[in-house]
N, C-alpha and C positions, 0 to 999 in steps of 0.2 A: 638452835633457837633458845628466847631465855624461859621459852614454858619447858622446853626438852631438859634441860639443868635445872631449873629447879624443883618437878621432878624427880626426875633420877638423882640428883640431892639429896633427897627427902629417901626416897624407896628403898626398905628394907628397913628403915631407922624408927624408934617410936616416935618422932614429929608427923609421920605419915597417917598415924591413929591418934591426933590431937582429942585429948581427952581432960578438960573440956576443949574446944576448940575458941580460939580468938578472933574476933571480930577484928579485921581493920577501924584504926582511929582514923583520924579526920590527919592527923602528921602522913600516914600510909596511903591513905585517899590523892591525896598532894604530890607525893615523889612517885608513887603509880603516874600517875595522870602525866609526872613530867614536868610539873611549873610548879612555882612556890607563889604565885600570882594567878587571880579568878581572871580567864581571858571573856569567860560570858555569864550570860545573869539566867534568873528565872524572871518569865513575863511579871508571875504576882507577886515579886520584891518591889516592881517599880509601879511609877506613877507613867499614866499615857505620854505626856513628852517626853518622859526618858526612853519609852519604847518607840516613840519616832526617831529616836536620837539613837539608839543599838541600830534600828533599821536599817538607815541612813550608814551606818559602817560595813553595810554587807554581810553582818551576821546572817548564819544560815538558823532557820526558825525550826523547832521542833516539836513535835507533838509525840510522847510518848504514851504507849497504849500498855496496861496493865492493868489486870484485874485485882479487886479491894473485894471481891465477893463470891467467890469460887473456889470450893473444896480442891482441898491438897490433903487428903486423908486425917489422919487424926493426931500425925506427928509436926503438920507443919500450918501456918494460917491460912486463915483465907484469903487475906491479901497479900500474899506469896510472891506473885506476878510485881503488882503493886511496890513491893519494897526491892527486886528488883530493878525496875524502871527507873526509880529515886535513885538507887545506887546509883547506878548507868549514869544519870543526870548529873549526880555531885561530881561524876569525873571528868566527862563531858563538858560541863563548866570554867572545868580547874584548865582543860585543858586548850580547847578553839573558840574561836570566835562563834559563839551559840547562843541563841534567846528560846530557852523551853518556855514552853506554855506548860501549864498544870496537864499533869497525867491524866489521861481518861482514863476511870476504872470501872466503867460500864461497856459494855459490849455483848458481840455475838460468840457465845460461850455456852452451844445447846447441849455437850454432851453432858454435863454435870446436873442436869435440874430436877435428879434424883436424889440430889443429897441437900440437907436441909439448909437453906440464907442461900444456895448458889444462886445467883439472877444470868439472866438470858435476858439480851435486846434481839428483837427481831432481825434476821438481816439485812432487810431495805431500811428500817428503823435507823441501823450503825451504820450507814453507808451515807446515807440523807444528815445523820450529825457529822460525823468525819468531813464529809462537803462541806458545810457550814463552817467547821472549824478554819481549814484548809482557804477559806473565800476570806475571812476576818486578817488570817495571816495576811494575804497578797493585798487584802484594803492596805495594813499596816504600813508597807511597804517590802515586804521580802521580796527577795530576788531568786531566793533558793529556799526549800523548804525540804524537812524528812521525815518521815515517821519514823521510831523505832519501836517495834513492833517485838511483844514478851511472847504474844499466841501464837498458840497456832491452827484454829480455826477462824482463827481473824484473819487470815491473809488474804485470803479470795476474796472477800468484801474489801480490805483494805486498796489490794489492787482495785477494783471497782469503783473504789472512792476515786481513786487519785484519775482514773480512766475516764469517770463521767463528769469530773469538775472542771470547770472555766477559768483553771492557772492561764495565767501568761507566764507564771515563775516555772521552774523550774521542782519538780517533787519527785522525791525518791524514797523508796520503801527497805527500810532495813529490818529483817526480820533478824532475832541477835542470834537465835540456835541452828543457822544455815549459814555464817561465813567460812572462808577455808580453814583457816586458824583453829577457830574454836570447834568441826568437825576434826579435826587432828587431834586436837587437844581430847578429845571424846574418845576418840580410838585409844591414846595411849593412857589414857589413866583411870577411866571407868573400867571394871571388873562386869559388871554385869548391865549388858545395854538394851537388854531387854526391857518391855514397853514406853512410857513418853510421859509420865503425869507422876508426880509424886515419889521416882524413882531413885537410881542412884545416884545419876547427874542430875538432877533438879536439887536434892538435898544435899549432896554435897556442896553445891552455891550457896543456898543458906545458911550452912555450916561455915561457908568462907565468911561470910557479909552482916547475918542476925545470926548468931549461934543461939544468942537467949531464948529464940523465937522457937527454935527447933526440939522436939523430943521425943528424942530418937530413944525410950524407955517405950515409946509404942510404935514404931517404926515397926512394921509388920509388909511380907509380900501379898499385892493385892492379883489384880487378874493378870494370869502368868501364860495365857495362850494368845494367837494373837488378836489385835484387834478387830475387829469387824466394824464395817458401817452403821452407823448411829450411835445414840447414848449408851452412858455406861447404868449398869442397872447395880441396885443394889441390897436387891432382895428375893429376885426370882432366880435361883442354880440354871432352869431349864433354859429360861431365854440370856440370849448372847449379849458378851461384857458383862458380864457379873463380876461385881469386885464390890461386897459388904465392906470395904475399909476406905473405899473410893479410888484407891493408887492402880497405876497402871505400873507393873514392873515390880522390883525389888530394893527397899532402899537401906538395905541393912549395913553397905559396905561403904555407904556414905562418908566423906571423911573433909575436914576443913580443907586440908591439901589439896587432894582432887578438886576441892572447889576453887582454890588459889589459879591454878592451873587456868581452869575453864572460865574464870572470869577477867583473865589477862589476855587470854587467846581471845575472848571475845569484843573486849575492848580496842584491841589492835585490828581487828574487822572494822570495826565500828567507824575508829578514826580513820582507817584506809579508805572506807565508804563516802566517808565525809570529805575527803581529799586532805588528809594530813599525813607527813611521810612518816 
C-alpha cells in the first residue's frame, strides 16, 4: 500500500523527525486528492440557485462536525478538530462530486468543561440541531447525505440524529478515526497509542496539515493510566482522569510523517465511504 512505502521510506531517515515539519500546499492538497479540477463546492461559495443546480447533479451533501472550542492541551488549539474537518473538506472537494455545508464547531463535547473556553452543547441540544441541519439538506434536494464526523463522543448523538430524522435521502455516518486504512495506518506508525486526545496520533496530523499551529516546545504526557468514565479533571490527583495539561496520552513522538501517513489512510476510508474507487 502507498501509506506502507511511504513509511518505510521515510523510517530510519531524518525526514521521519521533520524539524520544522511542512505543511501541505494547496499544489499537495490537489495531486493527494487526485484531480487538478474542484469536482464540488462549499454550500457558502454559492448562491441558493447554484445550490439547486449542485443538487440537481447528485452531489452527495455533507456536514462535517469539528470542534473550534475544545482543549487539545497546551501544545495544540482549540480548534484542532476544526482545522481538521476543513482539511478533510479541501480534498474532498478537489476530489467527488460533494456540496459541504459549513463545519459545525459546536457540539456534544462534555469531557473537557474543565478546562477553560471548552463549550459543551447538551446532548438532546446537538442531536435536535444536527436534525435540523440534515431536514435543510433533503429540502435542498440531496439524494445522499454524510456526516464526517472529527469526535468522538459525538458519535452516539450523531447516530441518534441520523436515527430519529425524517430523510427520505439516504445518510451515512463517517467517523474518520475508525476506517480500516487509517486504523492500519495507526498500528504501523504511532510509537505510542496510548490514550485518545491530544496524543501522538492527533499531533502528528497537525504536524502533517498546521505545523505553525503546533508547539511541541510544550508538548508534555498528560493522563497516562486509563480512561475511566466521565470528564477529564484537571485539578483534583484524587479523582479519576486527572491530566493538569488536559492530553490524554503522550505526544512527544509526534512527527509530520506519521501524520502524512494517517492522513492519506484516512482520506482513502473517506472516499471508499463515499463510493469512490
Amino acid at each position: 500500500m502507498a501509506i506502507e512505502n511511504n513509511y518505510e521510506s521515510l523510517k530510519g531517515t531524518e525526514q521521519l523527525k521533520i524539524d520544522p515539519p511542512v505543511a501541505f500546499s494547496r499544489y499537495d492538497i490537489t495531486m493527494l486528492a487526485g484531480s487538478k479540477n474542484t469536482r464540488g463546492d462549499r454550500l457558502a461559495d454559492l448562491n441558493w440557485l447554484q445550490v439547486t443546480e449542485v443538487m440537481q447533479s447528485c452531489a452527495t451533501a455533507l456536514l462535517p462536525i469539528g470542534a473550534a472550542a475544545k482543549q487539545h492541551g497546551p501544545h495544540l488549539p482549540m480548534q484542532t478538530d476544526y482545522l481538521q474537518a476543513e482539511w478533510l473538506v479541501d480534498l474532498l472537494i478537489q476530489k467527488l462530486n460533494v456540496l459541504a455545508w459549513p463545519t459545525l464547531t459546536y457540539g456534544y463535547y462534555p469531557a473537557f468543561v474543565d478546562y477553560s473556553g471548552s463549550c459543551n452543547i447538551e446532548r438532546d441540544t446537538f442531536i435536535q440541531t444536527v436534525i435540523s441541519i440534515l431536514e435543510t439538506m433533503q429540502h435542498a434536494g440531496a439524494q445522499a447525505c454524510a456526516i464526517v464526523n472529527t469526535g468522538i463522543s459525538t458519535i452516539e448523538p450523531l447516530e441518534q440524529a441520523i436515527e430519529q430524522s425524517a430523510m427520505n435521502s439516504s445518510c451515512q455516518l463517517i467517523n474518520v478515526y475508525s476506517g480500516q486504512r487509517y486504523r492500519a495506518a495507526v498500528d504501523k506508525v504511532i510509537e505510542n497509542q496510548q490514550g485518545g486526545h491530544a496524543n501522538e496520533e492527533e499531533t502528528s496530523i497537525m504536524l502533517a496539515i498546521h505545523p505553525q499551529r503546533v508547539h511541541m516546545e510544550l508538548a508534555s504526557p498528560g493522563l497516562l493510566t486509563e480512561k475511566t468514565a466521565g470528564p477529564f479533571n484537571r485539578s483534583d490527583p484524587a479523582k479519576a482522569n486527572y491530566s493538569p495539561n488536559g492530553v490524554d496520552g503522550d505526544p512527544r513522538r509526534a512527527s509530520a510523517a506519521k501524520g502524512h501517513a494517517l492522513i492519506e489512510a484516512m482520506l482513502e476510508d473517506i472516499c471508499k465511504q463515499l463510493g469512490s474507487p
